[in-house]
Legacy VTK file of the C-alpha trace (Angstrom):
# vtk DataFile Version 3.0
C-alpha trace
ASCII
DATASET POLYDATA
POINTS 430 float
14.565 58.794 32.738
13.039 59.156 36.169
10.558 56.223 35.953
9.746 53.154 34.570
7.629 53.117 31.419
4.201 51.677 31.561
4.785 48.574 28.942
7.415 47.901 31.946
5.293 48.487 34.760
2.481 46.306 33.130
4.784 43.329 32.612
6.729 43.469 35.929
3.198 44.042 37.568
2.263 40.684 35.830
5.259 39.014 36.421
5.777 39.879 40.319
3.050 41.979 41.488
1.438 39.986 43.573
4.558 38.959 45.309
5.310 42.255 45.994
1.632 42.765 47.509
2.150 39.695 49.616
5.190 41.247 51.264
3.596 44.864 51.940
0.863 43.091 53.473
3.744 41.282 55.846
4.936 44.232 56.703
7.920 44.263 54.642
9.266 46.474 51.650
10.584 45.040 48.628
12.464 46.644 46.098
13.647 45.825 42.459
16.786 46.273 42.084
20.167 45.669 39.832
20.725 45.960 36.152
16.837 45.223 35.789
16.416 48.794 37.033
18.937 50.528 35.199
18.154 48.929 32.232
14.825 49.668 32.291
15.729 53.079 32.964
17.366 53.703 29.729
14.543 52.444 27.851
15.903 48.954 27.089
12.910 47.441 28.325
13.561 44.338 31.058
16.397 41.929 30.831
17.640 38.980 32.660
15.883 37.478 36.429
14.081 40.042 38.782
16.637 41.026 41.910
14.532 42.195 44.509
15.829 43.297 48.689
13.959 43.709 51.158
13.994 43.989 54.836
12.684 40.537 55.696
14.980 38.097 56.709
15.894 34.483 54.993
13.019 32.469 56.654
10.457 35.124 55.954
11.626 35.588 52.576
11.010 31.670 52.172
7.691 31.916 53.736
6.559 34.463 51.911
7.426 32.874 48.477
5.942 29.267 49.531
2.480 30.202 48.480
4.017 32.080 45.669
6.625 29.874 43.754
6.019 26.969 41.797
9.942 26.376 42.785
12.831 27.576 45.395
16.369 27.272 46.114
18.101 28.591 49.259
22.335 27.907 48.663
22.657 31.274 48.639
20.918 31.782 52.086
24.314 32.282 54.005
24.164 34.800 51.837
20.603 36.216 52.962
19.210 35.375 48.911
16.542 32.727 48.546
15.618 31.911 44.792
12.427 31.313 43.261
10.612 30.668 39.920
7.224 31.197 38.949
5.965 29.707 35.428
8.665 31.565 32.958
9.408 34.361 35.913
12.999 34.079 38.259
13.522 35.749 40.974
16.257 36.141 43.253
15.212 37.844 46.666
18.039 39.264 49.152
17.427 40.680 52.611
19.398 44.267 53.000
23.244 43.630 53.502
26.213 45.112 54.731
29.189 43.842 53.675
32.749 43.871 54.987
35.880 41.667 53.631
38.701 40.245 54.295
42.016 41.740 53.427
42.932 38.335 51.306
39.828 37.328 49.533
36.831 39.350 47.528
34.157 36.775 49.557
31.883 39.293 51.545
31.360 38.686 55.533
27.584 39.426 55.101
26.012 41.226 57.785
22.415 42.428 57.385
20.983 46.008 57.044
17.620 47.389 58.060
17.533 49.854 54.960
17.783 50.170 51.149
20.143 52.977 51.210
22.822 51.414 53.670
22.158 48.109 50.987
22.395 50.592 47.694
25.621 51.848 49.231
27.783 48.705 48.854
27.100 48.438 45.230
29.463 48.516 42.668
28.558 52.101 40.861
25.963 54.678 40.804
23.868 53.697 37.679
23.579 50.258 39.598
22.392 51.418 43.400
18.927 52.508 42.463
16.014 50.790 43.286
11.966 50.578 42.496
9.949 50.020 45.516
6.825 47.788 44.796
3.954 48.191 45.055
4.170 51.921 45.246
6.658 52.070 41.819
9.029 54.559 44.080
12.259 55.252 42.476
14.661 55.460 45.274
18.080 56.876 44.050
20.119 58.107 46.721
23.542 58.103 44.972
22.617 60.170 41.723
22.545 56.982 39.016
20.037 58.594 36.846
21.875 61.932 36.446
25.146 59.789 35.975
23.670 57.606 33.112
22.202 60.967 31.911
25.594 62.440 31.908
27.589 59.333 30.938
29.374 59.177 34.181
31.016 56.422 35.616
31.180 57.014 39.680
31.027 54.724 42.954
28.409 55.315 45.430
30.970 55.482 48.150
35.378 56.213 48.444
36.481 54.042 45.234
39.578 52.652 46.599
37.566 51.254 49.394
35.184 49.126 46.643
38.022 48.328 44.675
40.355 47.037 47.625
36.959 45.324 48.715
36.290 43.695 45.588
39.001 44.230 43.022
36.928 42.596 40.007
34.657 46.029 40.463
37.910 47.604 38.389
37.297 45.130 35.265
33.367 45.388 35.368
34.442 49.465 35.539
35.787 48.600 32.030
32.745 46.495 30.783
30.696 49.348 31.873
32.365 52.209 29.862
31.798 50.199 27.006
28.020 48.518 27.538
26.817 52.135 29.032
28.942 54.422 27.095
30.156 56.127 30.440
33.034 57.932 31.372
35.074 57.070 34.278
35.545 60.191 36.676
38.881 61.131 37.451
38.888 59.899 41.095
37.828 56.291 40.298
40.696 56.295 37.679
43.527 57.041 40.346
41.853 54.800 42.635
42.124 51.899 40.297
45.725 53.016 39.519
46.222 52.838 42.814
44.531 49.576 44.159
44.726 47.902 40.840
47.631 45.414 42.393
45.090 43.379 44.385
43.524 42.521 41.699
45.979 38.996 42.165
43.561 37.785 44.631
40.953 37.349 42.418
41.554 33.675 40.554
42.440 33.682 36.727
38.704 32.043 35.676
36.836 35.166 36.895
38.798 37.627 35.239
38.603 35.703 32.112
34.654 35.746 32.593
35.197 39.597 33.176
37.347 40.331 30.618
35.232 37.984 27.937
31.991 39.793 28.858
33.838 43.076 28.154
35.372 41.578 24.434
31.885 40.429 23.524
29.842 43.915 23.483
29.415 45.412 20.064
31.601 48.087 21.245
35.119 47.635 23.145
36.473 50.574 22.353
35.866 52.773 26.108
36.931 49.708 28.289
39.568 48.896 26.370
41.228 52.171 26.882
40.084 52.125 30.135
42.592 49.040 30.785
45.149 51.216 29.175
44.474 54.410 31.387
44.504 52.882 34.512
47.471 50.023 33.477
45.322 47.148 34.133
46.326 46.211 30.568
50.255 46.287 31.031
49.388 44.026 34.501
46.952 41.461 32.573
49.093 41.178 29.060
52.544 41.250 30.568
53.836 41.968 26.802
52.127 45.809 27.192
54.157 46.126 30.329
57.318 47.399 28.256
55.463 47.549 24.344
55.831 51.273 22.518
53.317 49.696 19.735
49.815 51.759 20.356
47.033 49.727 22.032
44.526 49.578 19.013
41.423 50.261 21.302
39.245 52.392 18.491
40.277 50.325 15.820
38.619 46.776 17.682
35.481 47.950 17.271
35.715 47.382 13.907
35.563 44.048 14.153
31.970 42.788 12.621
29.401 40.050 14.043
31.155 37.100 13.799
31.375 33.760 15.622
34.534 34.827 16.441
34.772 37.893 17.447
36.077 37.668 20.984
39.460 35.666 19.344
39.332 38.006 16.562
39.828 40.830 19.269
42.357 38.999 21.296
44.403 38.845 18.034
44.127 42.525 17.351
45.409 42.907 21.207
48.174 40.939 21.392
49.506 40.944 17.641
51.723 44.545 18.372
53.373 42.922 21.412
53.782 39.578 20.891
56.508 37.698 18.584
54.628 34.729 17.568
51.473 33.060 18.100
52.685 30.720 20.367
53.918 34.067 22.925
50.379 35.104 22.166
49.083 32.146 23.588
50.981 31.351 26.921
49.581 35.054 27.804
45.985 33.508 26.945
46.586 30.667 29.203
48.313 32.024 31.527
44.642 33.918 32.149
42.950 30.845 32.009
41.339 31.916 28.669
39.771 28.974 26.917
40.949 26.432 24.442
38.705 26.649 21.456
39.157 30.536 21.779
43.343 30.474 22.754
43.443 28.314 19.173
41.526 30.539 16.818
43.469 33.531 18.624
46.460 31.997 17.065
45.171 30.754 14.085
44.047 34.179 13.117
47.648 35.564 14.091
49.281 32.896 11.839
46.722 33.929 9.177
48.054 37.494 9.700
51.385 36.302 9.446
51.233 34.710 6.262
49.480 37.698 4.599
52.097 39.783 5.697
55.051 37.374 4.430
52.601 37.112 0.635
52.649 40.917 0.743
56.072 41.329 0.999
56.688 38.426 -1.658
54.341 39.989 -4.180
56.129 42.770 -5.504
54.873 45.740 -6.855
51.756 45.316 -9.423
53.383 46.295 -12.675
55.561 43.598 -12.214
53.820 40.688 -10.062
51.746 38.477 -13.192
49.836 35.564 -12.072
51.932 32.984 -12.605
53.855 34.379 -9.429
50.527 35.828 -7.599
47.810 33.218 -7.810
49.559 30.159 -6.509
50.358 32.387 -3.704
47.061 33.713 -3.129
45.462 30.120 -3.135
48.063 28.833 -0.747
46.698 31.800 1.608
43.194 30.768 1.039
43.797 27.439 1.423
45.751 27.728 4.220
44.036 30.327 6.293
40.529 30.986 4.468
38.103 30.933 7.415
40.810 33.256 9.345
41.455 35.717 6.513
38.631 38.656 7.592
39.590 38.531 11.171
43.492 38.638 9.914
42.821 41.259 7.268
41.320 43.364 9.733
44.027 43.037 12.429
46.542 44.016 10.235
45.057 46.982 9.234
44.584 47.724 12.914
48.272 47.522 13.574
48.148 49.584 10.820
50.521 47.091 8.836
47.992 46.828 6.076
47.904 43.811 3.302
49.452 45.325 -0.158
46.764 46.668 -2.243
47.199 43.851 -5.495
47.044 41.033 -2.838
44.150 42.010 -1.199
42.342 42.609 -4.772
44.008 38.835 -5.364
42.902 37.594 -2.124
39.276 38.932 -3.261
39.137 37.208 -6.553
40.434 34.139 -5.574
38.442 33.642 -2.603
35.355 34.775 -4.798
35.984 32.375 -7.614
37.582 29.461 -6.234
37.864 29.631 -2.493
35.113 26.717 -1.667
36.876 24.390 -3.563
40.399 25.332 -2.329
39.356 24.384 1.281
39.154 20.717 0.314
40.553 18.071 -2.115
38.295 16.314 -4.580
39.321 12.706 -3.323
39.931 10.899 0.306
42.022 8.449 1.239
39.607 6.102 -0.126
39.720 6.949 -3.901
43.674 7.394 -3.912
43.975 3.960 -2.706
41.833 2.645 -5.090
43.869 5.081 -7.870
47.741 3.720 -6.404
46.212 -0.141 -5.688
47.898 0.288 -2.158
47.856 1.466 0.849
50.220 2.822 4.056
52.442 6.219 4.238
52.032 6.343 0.017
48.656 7.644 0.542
49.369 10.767 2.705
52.226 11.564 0.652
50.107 11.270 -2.487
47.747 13.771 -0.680
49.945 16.035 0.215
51.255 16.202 -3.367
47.872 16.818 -4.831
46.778 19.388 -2.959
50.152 21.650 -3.854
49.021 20.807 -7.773
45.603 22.118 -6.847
47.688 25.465 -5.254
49.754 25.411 -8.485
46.675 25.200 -11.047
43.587 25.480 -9.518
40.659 23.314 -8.194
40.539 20.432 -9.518
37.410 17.569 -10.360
37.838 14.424 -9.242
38.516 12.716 -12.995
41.572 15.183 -13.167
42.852 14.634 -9.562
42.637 10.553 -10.349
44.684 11.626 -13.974
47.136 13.716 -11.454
47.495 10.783 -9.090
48.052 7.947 -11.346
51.288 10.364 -13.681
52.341 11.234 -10.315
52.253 7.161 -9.327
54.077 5.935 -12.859
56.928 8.955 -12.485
57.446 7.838 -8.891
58.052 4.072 -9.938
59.884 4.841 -12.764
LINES 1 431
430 0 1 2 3 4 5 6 7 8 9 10 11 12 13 14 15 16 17 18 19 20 21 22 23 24 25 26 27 28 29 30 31 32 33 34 35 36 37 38 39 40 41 42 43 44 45 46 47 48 49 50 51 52 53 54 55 56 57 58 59 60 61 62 63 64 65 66 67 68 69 70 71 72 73 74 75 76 77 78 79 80 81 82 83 84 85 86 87 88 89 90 91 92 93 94 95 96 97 98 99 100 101 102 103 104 105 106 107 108 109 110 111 112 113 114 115 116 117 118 119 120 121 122 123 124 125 126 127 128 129 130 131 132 133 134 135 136 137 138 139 140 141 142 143 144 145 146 147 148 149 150 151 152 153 154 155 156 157 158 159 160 161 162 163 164 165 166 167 168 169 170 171 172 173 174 175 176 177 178 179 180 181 182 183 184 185 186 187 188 189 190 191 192 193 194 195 196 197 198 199 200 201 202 203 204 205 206 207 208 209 210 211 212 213 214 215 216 217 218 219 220 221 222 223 224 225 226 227 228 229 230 231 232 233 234 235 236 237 238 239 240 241 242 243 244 245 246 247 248 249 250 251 252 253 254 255 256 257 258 259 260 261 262 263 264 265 266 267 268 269 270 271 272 273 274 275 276 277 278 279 280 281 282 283 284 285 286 287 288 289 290 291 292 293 294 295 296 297 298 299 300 301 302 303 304 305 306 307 308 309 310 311 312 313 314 315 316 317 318 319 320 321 322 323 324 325 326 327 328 329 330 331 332 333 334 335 336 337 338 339 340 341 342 343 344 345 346 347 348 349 350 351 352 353 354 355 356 357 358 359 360 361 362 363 364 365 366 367 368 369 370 371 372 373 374 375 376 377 378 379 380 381 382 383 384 385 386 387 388 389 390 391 392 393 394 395 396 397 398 399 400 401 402 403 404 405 406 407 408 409 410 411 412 413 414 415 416 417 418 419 420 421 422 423 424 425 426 427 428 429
């Protein structure tokens, strides 16, 4: 895991090569650098843009890429990061910086450096301050990333509380990383983040809902999760865990499968213990600045949850519960809640407040045999009109009485809905 394999070499060769030439014949190094690198290094071949440093300066960066780029941006200049793009290739080039901040904001008073390692040393962790030098393919690695990622350490290239204080967002993408990497925080950036975790409030509400989104979308959630728990960023983000006694089901999110919704799905396992009601669950969401479509299937998935839990306690034991008690129940869940039930089913048994064993053998049969046709009624607006000879407030109410027959008996065609609707229109007018 000390270089680069040559299917990577060959395409980042292609890809910026010559760029990297063009420098060294300026006089200047240049150096890949970023999650490109360690990527790479664990054999997951090359993902995202091309980051690249290197001792030149703005202007010469921009020089140097005029006869290279088809395309370039400088707003991140002030920055000392001019961006290009070559046919399908992106780069984003950044002369060697030094960084110090501000005691009440995360935004970097950039000074530049005149060498990688002083540059490598202001980054985030280890397994991220390596660098390739073009065109020699030099692995520079002066804070021990590859024996970290070899070891499944989490550490900071310099005093943690320092990079924390600095940037307090570091301590969520510490989480991210446990889980994406499969690393182990060491002890000393632990109590640092215990101990600097509190300026974490200068960091607005949208980027730690970026941060904490990236984190609930890996495959696996399980490390940063309990990472937020260790450290009590958890108890500071979900005010709820502050005081809760329920156990944070960290292990138990990863079993969440490949859905659409999977980052709701997860927020529903998370707050379900320590909230009272979907609506509590919620104003913690907003109060992040979590988004809409994902606060609303958060709580749909917790009223889903809800309602399984109410139709397990209704059900009775199984020598006793017959289906003329069971089944209307089970299609009210389905039609209620059926594009919510997995991610509920699965919460509850995370909470470890499991759905009785008939109804979830109910829940399975129903779903299987008449779920599709539960989801919707047979006839709109439309046809009941044309049923009744009328129109206004009648028609809702002539709705909302069908679809409880179709919970009571079953899906129903279309002829027997219009038979339904026309009894139910002769007994209502006497």
């Amino acid at each position: 895991m000390t270089t680069l394999s040559d299917e990577d070499q060959r395409q980042l060769d292609e890809r910026v090569g010559a760029l990297a030439e063009t420098f060294a014949d300026a006089g200047h190094r240049f150096f890949l650098v970023g999650g490109l690198v360690r990527d790479a290094l664990l054999g997951r071949g090359l993902t995202g843009d091309i980051d690249i440093t290197t001792d030149a300066v703005p202007d010469r960066i921009a020089q140097l890429l005029a006869g290279w780029a088809d395309t370039m941006w400088d707003q991140g200049k002030s920055f000392g990061t001019i961006g290009a793009r070559r046919g399908s290739t992106t780069v984003e080039i950044t002369t060697h910086r030094a960084e110090s901040y501000d005691s009440e904001s995360r935004k970097p008073s950039v000074r530049f450096a005149d060498d990688i390692a002083t540059d490598l040393s202001r980054r985030d962790f280890t397994v991220n301050a390596m660098a390739v030098e073009l065109p020699e393919w030099t692995l520079i690695d002066p804070y021990g990333g590859t024996e970290d990622l070899a070891n499944g350490v989490l550490r900071t290239p310099s005093e943690p509380a320092g990079l924390f204080s600095d940037d307090p967002l570091r301590m969520l993408r510490a989480a991210r990383f446990c889980s994406q990497l499969s690393l182990s925080a060491e002890p000393e950036l632990v109590a640092a983040v215990r101990s600097v975790r509190p300026r974490l409030a200068i960091v607005s509400r949208e980027r730690i809902a970026t941060e904490l989104t990236k984190l609930l979308e890996l495959p696996s959630v399980a490390a940063g999760v309990a990472f937020l728990v260790t450290t009590g960023l958890l108890g500071d983000l979900v005010p709820p865990w502050r005081t809760g006694v329920a156990e944070v089901p960290a292990a138990a999110m990863d079993s969440v499968g490949d859905w659409v919704g999977r980052v709701p799905a997860r927020w529903a396992m998370l707050l379900g213990p320590v909230c009272d009601d979907d609506a509590q669950a919620a104003r913690c969401l907003s109060a992040l600045r979590i988004r809409g479509t994902t606060i609303r299937t958060t709580r749909a998935i917790l009223r889903a949850a809800h309602a399984v839990e109410a139709a397990s306690a209704d059900a009775g034991p199984p020598e006793v519960a017959d289906a003329l008690r069971w089944r209307p129940a089970v299609r009210r869940l389905v039609a209620d809640h059926d594009a919510n039930l997995d991610a509920a089913l699965v919460a509850l048994r995370a909470w470890d407040r499991p759905a009785a064993a008939p109804l979830s053998a109910w829940l399975a049969d129903v779903r299987a045999a008449e779920g599709e046709a539960l989801g919707r009624l047979p006839v709109d607006g439309h046809r009941v009109m044309e049923v009744l000879g009328r129109s206004g407030s009648v028609v809702g109410e002539a709705l909302a009485w069908l679809r409880e027959r179709q919970i009571e008996l079953g899906p129903l065609s279309a002829a027997r809905a219009g038979e339904l609707l026309a009894e139910w229109d002769r007994r209502r007018n006497g």
